[in-house]
N, C-alpha and C positions, 0 to 999 in steps of 0.2 A: 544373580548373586551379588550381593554388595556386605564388606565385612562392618560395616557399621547398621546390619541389621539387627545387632546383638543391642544396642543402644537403644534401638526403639522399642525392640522386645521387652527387653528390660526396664523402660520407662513405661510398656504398657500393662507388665505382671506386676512391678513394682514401686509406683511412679513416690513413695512416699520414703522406702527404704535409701538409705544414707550409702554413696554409689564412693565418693567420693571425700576425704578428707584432708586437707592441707594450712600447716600453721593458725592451728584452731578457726578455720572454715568449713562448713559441711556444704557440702552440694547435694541433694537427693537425687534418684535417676531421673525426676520431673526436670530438674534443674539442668541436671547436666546434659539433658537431651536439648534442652531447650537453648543453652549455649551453642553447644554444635551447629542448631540447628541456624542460629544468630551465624555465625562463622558460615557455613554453608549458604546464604541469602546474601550475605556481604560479596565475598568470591560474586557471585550469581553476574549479583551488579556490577564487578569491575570489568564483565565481562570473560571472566574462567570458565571454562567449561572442559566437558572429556577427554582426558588426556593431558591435557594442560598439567606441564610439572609448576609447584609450589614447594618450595624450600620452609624447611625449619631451622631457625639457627638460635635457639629455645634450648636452658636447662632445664631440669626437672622443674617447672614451674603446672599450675593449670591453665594457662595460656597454651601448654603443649598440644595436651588434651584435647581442648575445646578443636585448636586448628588440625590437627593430626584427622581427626573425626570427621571436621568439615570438609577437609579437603574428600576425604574419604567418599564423602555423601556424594557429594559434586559427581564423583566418578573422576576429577584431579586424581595427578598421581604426588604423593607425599615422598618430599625430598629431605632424609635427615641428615645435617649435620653435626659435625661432632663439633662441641662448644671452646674446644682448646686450638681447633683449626687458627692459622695465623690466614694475614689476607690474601697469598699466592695460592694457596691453598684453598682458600672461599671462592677465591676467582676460578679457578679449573673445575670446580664441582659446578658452581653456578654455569659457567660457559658449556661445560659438557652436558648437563642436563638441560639447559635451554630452559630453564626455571623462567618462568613469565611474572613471577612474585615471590618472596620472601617474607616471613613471618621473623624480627627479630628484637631484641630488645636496644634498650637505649646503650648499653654496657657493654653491648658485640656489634653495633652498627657502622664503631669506626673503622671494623673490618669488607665492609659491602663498599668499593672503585665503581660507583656507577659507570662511570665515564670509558669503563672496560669490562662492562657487560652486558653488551648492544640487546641481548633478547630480554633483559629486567626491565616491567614495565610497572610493576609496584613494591616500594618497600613500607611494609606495614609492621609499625613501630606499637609492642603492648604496649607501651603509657608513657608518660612526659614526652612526646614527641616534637621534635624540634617544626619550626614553622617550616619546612620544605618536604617536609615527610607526613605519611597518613597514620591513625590513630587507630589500631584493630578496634580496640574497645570504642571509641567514637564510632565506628563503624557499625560496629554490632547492636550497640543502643538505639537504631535506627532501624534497625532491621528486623522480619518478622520471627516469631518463635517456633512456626510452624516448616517443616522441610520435610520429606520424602528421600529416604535415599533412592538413588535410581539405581534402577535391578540392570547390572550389569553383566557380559560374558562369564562365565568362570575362569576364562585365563587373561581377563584385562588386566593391566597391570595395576597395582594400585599402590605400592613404595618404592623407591629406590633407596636404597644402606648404600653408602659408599664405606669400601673400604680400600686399603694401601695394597698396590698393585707389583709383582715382582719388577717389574720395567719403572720403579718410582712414581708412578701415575697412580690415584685413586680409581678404582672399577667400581661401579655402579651394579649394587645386586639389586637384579628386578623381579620382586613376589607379584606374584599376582594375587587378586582376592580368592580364588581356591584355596592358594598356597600358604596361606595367612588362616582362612577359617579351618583347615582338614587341619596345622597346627595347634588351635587354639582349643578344639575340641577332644583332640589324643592328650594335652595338657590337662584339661579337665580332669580326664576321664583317670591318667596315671598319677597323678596328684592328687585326686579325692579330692577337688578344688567346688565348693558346693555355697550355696547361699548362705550359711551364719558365718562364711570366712571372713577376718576379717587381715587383708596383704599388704605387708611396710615394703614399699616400692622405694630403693635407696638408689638401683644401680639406674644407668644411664635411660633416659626415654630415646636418647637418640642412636642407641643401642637395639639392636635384633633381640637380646634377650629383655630389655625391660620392656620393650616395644610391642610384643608378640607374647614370650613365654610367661607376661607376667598382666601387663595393662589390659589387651586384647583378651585375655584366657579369662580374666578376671571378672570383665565386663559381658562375656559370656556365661559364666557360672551366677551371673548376677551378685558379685560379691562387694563387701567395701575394701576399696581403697585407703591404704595412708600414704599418701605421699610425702617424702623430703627432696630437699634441693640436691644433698648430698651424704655422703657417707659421715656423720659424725659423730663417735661415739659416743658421749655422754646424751648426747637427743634423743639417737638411737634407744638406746637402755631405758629415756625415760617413757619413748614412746611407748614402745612393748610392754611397759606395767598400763600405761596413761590409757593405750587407745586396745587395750586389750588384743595382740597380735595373736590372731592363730597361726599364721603362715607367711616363713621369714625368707625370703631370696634374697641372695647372696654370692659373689665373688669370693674363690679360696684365699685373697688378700684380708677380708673382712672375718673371715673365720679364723684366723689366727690373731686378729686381734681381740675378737670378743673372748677367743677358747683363754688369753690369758689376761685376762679383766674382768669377764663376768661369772657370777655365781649361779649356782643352778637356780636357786629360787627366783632370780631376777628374770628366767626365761619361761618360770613354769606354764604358762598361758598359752606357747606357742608349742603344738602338735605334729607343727612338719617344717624341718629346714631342708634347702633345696640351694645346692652350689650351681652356676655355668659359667660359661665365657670361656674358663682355662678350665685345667686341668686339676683336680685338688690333689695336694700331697698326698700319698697312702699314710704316714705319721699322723697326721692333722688330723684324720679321718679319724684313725684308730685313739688318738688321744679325748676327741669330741665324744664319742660313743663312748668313753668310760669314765667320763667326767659328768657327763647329765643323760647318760642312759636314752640316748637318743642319735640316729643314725643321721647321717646328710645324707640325703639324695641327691643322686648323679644321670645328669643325662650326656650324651655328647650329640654335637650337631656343631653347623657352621651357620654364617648368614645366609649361606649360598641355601641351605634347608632348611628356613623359616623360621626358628632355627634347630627342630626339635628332631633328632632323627634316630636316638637307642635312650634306652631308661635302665636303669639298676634296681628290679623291683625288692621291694620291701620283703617278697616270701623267698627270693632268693640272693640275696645282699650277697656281693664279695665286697672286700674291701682291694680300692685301685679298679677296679673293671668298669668299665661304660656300658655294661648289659646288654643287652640284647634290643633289637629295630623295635620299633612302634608299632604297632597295627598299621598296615598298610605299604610300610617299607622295606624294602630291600637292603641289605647290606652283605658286604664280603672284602676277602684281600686277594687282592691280586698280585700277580708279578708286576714289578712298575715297569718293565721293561718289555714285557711279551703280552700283558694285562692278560693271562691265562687265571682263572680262582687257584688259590693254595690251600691247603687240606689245614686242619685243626695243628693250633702250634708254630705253623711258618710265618716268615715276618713277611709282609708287602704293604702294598697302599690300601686304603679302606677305600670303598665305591658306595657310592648309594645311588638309588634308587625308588622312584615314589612323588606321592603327592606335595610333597614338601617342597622339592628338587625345584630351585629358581626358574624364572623365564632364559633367564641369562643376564650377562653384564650389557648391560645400557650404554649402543653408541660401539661395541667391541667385538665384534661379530668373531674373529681370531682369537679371542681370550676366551669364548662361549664355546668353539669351537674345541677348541684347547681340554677347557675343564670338562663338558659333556659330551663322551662318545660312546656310540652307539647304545643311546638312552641312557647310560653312570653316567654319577657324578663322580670324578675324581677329586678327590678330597685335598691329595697333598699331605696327609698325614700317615706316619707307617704306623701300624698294629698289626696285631693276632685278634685270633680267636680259639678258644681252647676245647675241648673234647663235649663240653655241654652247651655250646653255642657263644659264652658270651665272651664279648668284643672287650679288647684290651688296648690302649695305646703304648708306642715302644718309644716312637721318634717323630721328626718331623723330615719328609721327603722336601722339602720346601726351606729357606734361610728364616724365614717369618719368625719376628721376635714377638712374644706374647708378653707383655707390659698390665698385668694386674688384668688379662682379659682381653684387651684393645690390642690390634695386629697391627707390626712394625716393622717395618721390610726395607734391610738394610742399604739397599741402592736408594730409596729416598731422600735415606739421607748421606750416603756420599756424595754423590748426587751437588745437594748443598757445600757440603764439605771442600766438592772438586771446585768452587767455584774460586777460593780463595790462590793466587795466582802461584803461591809457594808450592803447594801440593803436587809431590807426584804421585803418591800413590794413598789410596785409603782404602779400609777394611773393617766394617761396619756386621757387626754379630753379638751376638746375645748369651748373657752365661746366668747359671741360675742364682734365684734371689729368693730367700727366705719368707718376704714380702708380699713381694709381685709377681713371684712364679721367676719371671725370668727381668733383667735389666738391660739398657743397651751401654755396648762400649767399644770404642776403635781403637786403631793402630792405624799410626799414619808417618807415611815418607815423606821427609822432605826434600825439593830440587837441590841441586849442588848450589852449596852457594849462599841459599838461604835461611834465612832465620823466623819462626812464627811460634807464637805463644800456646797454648790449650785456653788461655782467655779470648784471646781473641778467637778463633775457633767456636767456642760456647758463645760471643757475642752472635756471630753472624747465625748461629743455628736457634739463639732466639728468638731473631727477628723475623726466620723465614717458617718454622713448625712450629708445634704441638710441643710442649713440654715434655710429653712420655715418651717425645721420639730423640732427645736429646739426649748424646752420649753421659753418663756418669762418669765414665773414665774414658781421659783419650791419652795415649802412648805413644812417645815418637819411637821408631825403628830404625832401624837399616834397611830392612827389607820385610817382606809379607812373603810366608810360605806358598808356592802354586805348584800344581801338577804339571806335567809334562806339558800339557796341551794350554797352558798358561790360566786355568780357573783357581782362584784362591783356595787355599783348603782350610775351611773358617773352623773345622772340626777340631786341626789345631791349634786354630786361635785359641776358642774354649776354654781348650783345656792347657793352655801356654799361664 
């Protein structure tokens, strides 16, 4: 099994059909097989082989594609990073994955410290590469067109997703190529996702859901792609008339800006919208459907489940519900406390079960441990389910700040915050935003004595994260609310 069998199938049923579109470029499947397969021959040479992690630290560009694919081929395992990482944060992903290369561009290289990360033995720059560094595309123009993906186990691994770990550390979700194709195939099939589709890819590639529910499904359905760099609306809009969109994916961030900017007839082309990452408002929902007479569809899932694990079908739509498991999956609530199932209407934690369900976290044998027991996955999320089966979320069992989609987990960043020597106490939680679902902001004590700004505070948290993991608002206190047994209770933060 290798999930880049869908690339060859499809350059062998369709080798003339337009696979691929970006910033008025077409690729045909002839073409885009043929890249991969350039990026796969390259690897070969430097010496990469099975197992072998390779980093992406690549937007939305097709330089993603082509290496995502290759490494795939190889039977490498695909390392994504997220393109807002600052350098301390490249470096623990890079160090913990023991990435033997890195795919990056000239605009996020000045984030790769070779000199501290002893297992990096190549950095391969898409273009204008500086004279110390190698040239993918040099690389590739060299190399042959022809590659073979190697038919690999069904549970090799073949990406790792990092994302932000309760303990402030990034964990490393590792899909295997089962995990990814039984994925890409239940997308298909609940999506109607068919060959004259044609899918504006806006959200992140280095993201589970562009990565998998969208790029991977797509290339399987043998559909075209439109890619952009990013989210921006007026492109957006032009694209959808331009390249004739049937099928629009999407963040409930992006749906509340189109629902109050665009007109129905600017969307009439597109047949199926399709929210994930976060959770959509039930207003949004309800305002979308009576503006252009069209539902969004809803699945839930995490990275840890490839990431597609309940759908909200069309014949039986609630609005606010995550529907009901996939073919082939499990799902229920449990007590969080005894993990007993709870009957229709009780709250607990959701479990899944299934083909979906990660290897585990990569390098975390305690964390794998943690999250999968006795075959569940524990989600970390509370919901119900009601009298007809389907799954509802209520809360989150977990501090996990949910940022336009992207998971932000507040020890991370006190974390940073602890570092500045005035600090005694911080308190790092998430209240909700009209926006982005949710935003992040602190409360913080300071030592007797001393004095420290909220500027400088936002300085040091620029230098060391990710801009969406940066407080919007920080508040000095007296003190931070805690339980008896001294855990903060962030629940009143919230709502303080």
């Amino acid at each position: 099994m290798n999930i880049a069998h869908h690339i060859e199938r499809a350059h062998q049923l369709y080798p003339n059909k337009p696979a691929l579109v970006f910033e008025h470029t077409t690729y045909t499947y002839r073409e885009l097989d043929q890249l991969v397969n350039q990026v796969a021959n390259s690897l070969h040479e430097l010496g990469i082989t099975i197992g072998d992690r390779v980093a992406l630290f690549l937007p939305n560009i097709p330089d993603f594609i082509f290496a995502y694919l290759g490494i795939i081929k190889l039977g490498a395992i695909a390392v994504s990073l997220n393109v807002q990482l600052q350098s301390e944060e490249v470096k623990f992903i890079l160090n913990d994955s023991q990435a033997v290369a890195i795919v990056v561009t000239p605009e996020l290289i000045k984030h790769i410290q070779r000199v501290e990360l002893p297992a990096l033995q190549h950095v391969l720059v898409t273009d204008d590469p500086s004279a110390a560094t190698a040239s993918l595309a040099a690389l590739m123009r060299n190399a042959a067109t022809a590659y073979q993906a190697l038919d690999l186990d069904r549970n090799a691994p073949a990406a790792i997703v990092y994302s932000s770990g309760t303990t402030g550390f990034p964990k490393g979700v590792t899909l295997s190529h089962s995990n990814v194709v039984s994925n890409m195939y239940s997308k298909n099939h609940y999506c109607g996702m068919g060959l004259d589709d044609r899918l504006l890819l806006c959200v992140p590639l280095f993201h589970c859901f562009g990565q998998n529910a969208v790029l991977n499904s797509a290339i399987n359905a043998c559909a075209t792609i439109v890619l952009h760099r990013s989210f921006n609306l007026d492109s957006i809009i032009k694209s959808i008339h331009d390249d004739r969109i049937s099928m629009f994916f999407g963040v409930p961030t992006i749906y509340v800006l189109l629902l109050n900017k665009v007109a129905p007839e600017q969307l009439r082309s597109v047949r199926y919208f399709f929210s994930g990452a976060a959770i959509m408002p039930i207003e949004i929902a309800r305002r979308w459907h009576e503006k252009y007479d069209a539902y969004i569809y809803e699945g839930y899932g995490l990275t840890e489940t490839s990431p597609f694990a309940s759908y909200n079908h069309p014949f039986r739509y609630k609005f606010g519900s995550i529907g009901i498991p996939i073919e082939n999956v499990e799902m229920k609530i449990v007590d969080v406390e005894t993990g007993d199932e709870l009957g229709p209407d009780a709250i607990g934690e959701i479990v899944i079960r299934g083909p979906n369900v990660m290897l585990g976290y990569w390098n975390n044998q305690p964390a794998t441990d943690q999250a999968i027991r006795n075959g569940w996955f524990h989600t970390g999320d509370i919901g119900k389910v009601d009298q007809d089966g389907d799954f509802f979320i209520v809360d989150r069992l977990k501090d996990m700040i949910n940022v336009a989609g992207i998971k932000v987990y507040p020890a991370e960043v006190e974390n940073v915050i602890y570092q500045l020597p005035a600090i005694a106490e911080v308190a790092v939680y998430g209240v909700p935003d009209a926006m982005t679902g949710e935003r992040v902001e602190a409360k913080v004590v300071l030592k007797a004595g001393q004095t420290l700004t909220a500027k400088e505070i936002f300085a040091l948290c620029r230098k060391q994260i990710a801009s969406f993991k940066i407080p919007t608002s920080i508040e000095f206190v007296d003190a931070i609310p805690k339980n008896a047994t001294g855990k903060v209770l962030k629940r009143l933060l919230r709502n303080s």
